[in-house]
C-alpha positions as CSV (number, residue, x, y, z in Angstrom):
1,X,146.5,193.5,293.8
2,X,147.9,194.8,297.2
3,X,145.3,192.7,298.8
4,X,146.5,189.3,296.7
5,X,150.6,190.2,297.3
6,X,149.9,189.8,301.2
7,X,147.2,186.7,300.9
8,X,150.1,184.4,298.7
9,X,152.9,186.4,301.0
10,X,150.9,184.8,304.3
11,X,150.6,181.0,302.3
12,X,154.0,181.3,301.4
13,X,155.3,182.1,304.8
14,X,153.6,178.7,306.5
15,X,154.5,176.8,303.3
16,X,154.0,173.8,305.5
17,X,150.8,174.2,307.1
18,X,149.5,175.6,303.8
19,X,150.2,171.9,302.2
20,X,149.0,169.9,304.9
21,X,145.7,172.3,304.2
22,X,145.3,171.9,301.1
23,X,146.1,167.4,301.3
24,X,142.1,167.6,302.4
25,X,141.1,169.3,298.7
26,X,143.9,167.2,297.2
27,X,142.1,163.9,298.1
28,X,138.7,165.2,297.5
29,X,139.2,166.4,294.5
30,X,141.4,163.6,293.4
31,X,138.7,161.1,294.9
32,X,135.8,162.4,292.9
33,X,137.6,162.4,289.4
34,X,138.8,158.8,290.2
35,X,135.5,157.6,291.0
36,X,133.5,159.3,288.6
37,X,135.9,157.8,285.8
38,X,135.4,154.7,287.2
39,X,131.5,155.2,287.3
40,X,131.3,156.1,283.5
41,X,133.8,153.7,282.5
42,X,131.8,151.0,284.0
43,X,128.3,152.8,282.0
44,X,130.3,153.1,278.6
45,X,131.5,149.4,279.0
46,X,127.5,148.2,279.6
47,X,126.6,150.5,276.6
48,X,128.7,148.9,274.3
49,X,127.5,145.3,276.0
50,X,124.3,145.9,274.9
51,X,125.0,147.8,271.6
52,X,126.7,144.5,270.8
53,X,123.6,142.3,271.5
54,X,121.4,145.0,269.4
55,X,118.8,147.5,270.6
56,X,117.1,147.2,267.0
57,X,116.4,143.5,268.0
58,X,113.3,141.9,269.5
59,X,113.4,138.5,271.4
60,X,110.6,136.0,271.7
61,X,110.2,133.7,274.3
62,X,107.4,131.1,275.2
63,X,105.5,131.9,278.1
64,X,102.5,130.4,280.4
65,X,98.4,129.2,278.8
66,X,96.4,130.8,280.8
67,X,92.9,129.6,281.8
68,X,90.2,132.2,283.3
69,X,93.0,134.6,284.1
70,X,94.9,131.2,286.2
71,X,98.4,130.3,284.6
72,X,98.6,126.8,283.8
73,X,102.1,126.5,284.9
74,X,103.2,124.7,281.9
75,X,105.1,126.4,279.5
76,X,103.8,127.2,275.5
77,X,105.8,125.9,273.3
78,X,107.3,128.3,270.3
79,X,107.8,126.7,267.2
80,X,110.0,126.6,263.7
81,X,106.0,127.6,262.3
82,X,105.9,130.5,264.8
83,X,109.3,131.4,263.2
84,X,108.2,130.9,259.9
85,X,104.3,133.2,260.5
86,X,106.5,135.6,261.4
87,X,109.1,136.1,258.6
88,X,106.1,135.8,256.1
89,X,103.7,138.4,258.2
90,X,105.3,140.2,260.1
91,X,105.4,144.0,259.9
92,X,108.6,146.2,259.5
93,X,110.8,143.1,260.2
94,X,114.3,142.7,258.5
95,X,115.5,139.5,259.8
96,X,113.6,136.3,261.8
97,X,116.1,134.2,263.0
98,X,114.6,130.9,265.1
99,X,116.9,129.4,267.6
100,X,117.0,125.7,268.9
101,X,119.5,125.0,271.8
102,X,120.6,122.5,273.9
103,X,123.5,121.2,276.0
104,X,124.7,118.5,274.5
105,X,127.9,116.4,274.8
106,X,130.7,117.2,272.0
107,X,134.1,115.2,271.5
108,X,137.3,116.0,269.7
109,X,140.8,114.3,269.9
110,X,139.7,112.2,272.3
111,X,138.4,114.4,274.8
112,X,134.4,115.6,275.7
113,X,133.0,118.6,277.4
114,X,128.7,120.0,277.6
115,X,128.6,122.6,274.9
116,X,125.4,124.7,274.0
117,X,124.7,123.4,270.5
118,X,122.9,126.3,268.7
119,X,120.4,125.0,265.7
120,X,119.6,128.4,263.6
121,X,119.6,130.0,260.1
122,X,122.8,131.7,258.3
123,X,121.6,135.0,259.1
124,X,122.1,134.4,262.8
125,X,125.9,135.8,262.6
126,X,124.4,139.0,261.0
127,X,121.5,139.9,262.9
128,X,124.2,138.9,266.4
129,X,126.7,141.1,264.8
130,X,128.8,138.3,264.5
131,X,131.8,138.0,262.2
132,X,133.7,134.8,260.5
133,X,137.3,135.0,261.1
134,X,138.8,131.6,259.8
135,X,136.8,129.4,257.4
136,X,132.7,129.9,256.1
137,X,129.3,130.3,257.5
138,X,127.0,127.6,256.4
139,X,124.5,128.3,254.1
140,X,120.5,127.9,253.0
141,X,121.7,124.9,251.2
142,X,123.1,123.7,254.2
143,X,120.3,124.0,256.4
144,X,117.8,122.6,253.5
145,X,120.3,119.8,253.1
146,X,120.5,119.1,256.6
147,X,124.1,119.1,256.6
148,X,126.5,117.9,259.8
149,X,128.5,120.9,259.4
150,X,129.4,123.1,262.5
151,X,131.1,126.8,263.3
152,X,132.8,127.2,266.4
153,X,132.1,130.0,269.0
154,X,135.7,131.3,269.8
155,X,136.1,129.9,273.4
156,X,134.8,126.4,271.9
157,X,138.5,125.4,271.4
158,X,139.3,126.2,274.7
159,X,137.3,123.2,276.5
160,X,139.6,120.3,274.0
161,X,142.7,122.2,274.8
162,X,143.3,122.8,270.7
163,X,143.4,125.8,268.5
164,X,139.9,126.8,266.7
165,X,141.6,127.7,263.2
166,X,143.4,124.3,263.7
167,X,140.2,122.3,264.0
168,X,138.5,123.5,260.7
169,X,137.9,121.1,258.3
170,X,138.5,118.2,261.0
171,X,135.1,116.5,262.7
172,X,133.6,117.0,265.7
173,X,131.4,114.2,267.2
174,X,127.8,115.6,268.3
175,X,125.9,112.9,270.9
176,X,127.5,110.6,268.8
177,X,127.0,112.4,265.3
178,X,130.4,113.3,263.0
179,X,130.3,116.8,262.0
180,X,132.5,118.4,259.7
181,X,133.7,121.9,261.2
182,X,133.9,124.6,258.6
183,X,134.4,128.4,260.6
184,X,135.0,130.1,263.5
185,X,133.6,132.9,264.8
186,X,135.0,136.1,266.0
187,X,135.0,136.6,270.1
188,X,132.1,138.5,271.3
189,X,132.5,138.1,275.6
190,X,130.4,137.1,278.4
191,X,127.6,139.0,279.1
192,X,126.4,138.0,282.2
193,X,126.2,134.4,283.0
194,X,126.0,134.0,279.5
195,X,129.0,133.4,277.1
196,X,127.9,133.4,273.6
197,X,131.5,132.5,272.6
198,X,130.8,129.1,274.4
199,X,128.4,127.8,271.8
200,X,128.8,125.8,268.7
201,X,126.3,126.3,265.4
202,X,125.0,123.9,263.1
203,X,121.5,124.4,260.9
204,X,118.1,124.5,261.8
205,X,116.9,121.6,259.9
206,X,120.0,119.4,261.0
207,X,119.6,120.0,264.7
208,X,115.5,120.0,264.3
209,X,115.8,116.2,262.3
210,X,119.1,114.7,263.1
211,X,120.3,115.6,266.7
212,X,117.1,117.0,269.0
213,X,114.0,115.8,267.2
214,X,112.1,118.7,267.7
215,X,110.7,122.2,266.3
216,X,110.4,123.4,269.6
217,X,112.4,126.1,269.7
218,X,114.5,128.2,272.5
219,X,113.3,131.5,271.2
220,X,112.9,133.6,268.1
221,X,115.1,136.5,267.6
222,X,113.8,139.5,265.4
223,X,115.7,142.4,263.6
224,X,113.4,145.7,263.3
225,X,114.0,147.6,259.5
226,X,114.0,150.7,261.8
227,X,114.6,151.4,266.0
228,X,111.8,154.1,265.6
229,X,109.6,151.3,264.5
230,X,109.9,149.1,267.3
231,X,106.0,149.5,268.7
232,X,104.6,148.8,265.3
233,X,106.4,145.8,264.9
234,X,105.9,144.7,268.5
235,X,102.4,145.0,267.8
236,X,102.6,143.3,264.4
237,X,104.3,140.3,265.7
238,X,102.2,139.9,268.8
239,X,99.4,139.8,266.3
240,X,100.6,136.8,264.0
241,X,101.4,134.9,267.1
242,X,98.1,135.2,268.4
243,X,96.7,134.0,265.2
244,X,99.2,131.4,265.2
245,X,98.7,130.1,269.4
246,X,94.5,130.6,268.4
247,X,94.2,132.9,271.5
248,X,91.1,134.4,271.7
249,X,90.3,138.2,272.4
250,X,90.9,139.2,275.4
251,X,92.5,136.5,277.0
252,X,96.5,137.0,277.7
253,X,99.5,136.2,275.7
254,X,101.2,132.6,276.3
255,X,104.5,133.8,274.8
256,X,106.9,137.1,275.9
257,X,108.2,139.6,273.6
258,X,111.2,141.4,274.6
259,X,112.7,145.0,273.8
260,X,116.2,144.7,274.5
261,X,116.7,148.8,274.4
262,X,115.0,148.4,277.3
263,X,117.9,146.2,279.1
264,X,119.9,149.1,278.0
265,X,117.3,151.7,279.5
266,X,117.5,150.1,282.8
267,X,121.8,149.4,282.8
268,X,122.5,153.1,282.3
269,X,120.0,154.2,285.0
270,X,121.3,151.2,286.9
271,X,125.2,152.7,285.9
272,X,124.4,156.5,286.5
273,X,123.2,155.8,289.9
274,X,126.2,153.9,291.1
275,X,128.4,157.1,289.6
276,X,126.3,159.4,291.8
277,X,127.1,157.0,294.8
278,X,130.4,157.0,294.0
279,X,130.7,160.9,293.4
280,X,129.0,161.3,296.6
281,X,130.8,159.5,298.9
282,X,134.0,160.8,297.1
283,X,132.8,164.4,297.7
284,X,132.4,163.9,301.8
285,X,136.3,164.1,301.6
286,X,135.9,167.6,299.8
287,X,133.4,168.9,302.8
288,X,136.0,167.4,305.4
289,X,138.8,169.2,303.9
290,X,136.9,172.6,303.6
291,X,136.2,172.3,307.3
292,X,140.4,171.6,307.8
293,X,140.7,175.0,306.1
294,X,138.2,177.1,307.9
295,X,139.7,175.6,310.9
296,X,143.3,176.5,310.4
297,X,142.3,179.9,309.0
298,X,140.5,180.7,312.3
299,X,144.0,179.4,313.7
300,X,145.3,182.1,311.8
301,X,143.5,185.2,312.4
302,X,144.3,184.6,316.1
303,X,147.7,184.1,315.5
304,X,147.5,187.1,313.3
305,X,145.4,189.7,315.5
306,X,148.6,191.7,315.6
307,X,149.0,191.6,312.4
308,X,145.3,192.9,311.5
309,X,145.1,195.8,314.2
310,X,148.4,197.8,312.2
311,X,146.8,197.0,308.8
312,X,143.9,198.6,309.6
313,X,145.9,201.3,311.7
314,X,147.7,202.1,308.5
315,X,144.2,202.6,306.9
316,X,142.8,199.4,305.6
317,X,139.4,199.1,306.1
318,X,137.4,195.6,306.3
319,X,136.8,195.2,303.0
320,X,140.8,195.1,302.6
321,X,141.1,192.3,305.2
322,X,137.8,190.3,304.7
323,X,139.2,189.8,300.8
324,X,142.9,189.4,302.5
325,X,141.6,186.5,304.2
326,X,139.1,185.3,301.9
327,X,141.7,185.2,299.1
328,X,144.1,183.1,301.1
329,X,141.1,180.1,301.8
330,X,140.2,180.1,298.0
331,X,143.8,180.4,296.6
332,X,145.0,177.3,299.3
333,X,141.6,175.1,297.9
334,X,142.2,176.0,294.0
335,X,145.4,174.8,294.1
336,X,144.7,171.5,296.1
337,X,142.2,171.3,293.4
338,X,144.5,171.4,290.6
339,X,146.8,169.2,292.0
340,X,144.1,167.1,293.2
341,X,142.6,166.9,289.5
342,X,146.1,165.7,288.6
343,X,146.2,162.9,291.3
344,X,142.8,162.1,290.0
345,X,143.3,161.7,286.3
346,X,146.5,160.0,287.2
347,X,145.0,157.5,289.4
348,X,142.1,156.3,286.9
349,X,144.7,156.1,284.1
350,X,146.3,153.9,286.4
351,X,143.5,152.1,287.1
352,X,143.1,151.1,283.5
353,X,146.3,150.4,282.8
354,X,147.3,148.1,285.9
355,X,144.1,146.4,286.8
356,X,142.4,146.8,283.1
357,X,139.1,148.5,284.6
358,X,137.2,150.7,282.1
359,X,137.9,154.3,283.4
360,X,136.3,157.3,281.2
361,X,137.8,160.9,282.7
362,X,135.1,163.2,282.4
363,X,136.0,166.9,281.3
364,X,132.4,167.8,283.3
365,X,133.8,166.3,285.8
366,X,137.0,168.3,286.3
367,X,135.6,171.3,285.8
368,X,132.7,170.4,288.4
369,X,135.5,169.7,291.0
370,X,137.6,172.5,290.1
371,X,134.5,174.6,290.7
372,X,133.6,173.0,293.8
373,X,136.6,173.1,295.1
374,X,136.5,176.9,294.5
375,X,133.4,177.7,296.0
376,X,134.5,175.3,299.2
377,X,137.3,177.4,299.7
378,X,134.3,180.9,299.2
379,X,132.0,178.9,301.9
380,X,134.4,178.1,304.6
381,X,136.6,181.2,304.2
382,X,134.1,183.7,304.4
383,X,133.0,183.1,308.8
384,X,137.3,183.1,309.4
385,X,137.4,186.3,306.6
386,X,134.7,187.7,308.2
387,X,136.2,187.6,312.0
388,X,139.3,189.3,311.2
389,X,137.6,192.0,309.2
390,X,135.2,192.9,312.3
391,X,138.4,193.0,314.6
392,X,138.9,196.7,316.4
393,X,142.1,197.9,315.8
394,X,143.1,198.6,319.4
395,X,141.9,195.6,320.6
396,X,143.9,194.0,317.8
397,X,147.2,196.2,318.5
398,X,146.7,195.0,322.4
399,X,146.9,191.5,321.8
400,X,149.7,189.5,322.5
């Protein structure tokens, strides 16, 4: 306890240079928190991305014929019957939603703008994870009708400068084509250079006979009864569309099915790598600040020599001084770490509330810096500890 008294006695007598000292552990410290938060934030925020598209769905896409192992180049058409194989033999499948979409030009109040119209099935807002906040979905009847009804994506509005709950019940004109506008949907955002908001839906059968003309369709999306089932039903539906495209054994697929739990496989490796990046290039600061310690505490013992030859005259041995000095470098880094921890958890709260970046403080993370900080203080204390301790008193006593 002796030992300790003298160490805080010594930081409290060169208050000064003791808190320019510890400025190099504040903004390490400070640095790493801010940086990891803004790392995680950034992988929670592409989690919930893709949690919104679905990692229990499975996306098929047409792909190249192949001939003798050569690609064709021309593309395989998936169709309203590939749709339709699937729903009826498909294994461990919940939902088969086909989806036919196209720009086309829409009008309202006298103004026009190139929408994605989006011919599907009323279970398309459930298996998206979609939700009608003003008016109705359309319905089965609908789509066997072959109805001009329409639901608005949520940004739709936005391109005739009107309100989307406004424009329910009013018609929208479709390459020339009145349809009645019955719902809106709720926003789900951009996710990449994709904005799902920015489409309009009608049914299947009204966009397959009254505005494109065809069953060829964009893709098929496929809800799984169970993640955990995913290969199985990958393998089921690869099988009916086989059958379907009369491939023959051993010759390749002309259509793609996609996993999307694998997009979100390959965003949080893609995420967790730029954290480490950001933790390590925030953690340089921490190494340049424990050298600025075991430089001024080298300062020290020189200024100090004095000092260290009556200690040990009056009977303190090198233990005594080696933790005298030791406890002075760790004491001045843990409390730059605990204020920089609170510069750090500051900063990426301000972050999020100023500049509305997704910032997630880790409690790992703190206590990793705290720790670090710690044992940076143990590392580059121990050569300056060391140098006093092996001091000889009369040399010491002798030194001006």
């Amino acid at each position: 306890m002796e030992t300790i008294m003298v160490a805080l006695g010594a930081i409290r007598a060169n208050m000064l240079r003791s808190v320019l000292t510890m400025l190099g552990i504040v903004i390490g410290v400070g640095a790493v928190i801010t940086m990891v938060a803004l790392g995680s934030g950034a992988q929670k925020a592409v989690e919930q991305q893709i949690q919104a598209l679905g990692t229990d769905l499975l996306s098929v896409y047409p792909g190249q014929s192949w001939s003798h192992g050569v690609a064709r180049g021309e593309r395989v058409n998936i169709t309203v019957e590939d749709a339709d194989a699937l729903r009826r033999d498909g294994y461990a499948l919940s939902a088969v939603v086909p989806e036919l979409s196209r720009d086309q030009q829409v009008e309202f109040g006298g103004a026009n703008a190139s929408i994605r119209i989006m011919g599907t099935t009323p279970n398309y807002i459930d298996v998206q994870r979609y939700e009608v906040v003003a008016g109705r979905m359309f319905t089965q009847a609908d789509n066997n009708q072959r109805r001009r009804v329409a639901v608005l994506g949520s940004a739709v509005a936005d391109n005739f400068g009107a309100n989307g709950r406004a424009m329910i019940g009013q018609g929208i004109s479709i390459r020339g084509i009145t349809f009645e506008v019955i719902g809106l949907l709720s926003e789900k955002g951009a996710q990449g250079h994709n904005n799902p908001d920015e489409q309009l839906l009608i049914p299947l059968g009204t966009g397959q006979y009254r505005v494109f003309g065809t069953n060829r369709l964009r893709g098929i999306t496929v809800q799984v009864m169970d993640p955990d089932s995913m290969g199985v039903a990958m393998m089921g539906m690869e099988r009916v569309l086989r059958r379907e495209h009369g491939i023959q054994p051993g010759a390749a697929n002309d259509f793609q099915i996609r996993d999307r739990s694998e997009y979100l496989a390959a965003a949080q490796e893609t995420t967790q790598t730029f954290t480490f990046l950001l933790a390590g290039i925030a953690a340089v600061s921490l190494l340049v600040g424990g050298i600025g310690i075991m430089n001024i505490m080298l300062v020290s013992v020189t200024e100090r020599t004095s000092e260290i030859g009556v200690r040990k005259a009056l009977g303190a041995t090198r233990g005594n001084i080696l933790a005298q000095f030791l406890v002075e470098a760790v004491t001045l880094c843990m409390l730059g770490g605990i204020v920089g921890i609170l510069a750090g958890t500051g900063g990426a709260y301000a972050l999020s509330y100023f500049q509305g970046w997704d910032t997630v403080v880790s409690v790992n993370a703190v206590i990793v810096a705290f720790l670090f900080s710690a044992a940076v203080g143990v590392f580059f204390g121990i050569w300056p500890a060391r140098r006093a301790s092996k001091l000889d008193p009369i040399e010491a006593l002798r030194y001006e």
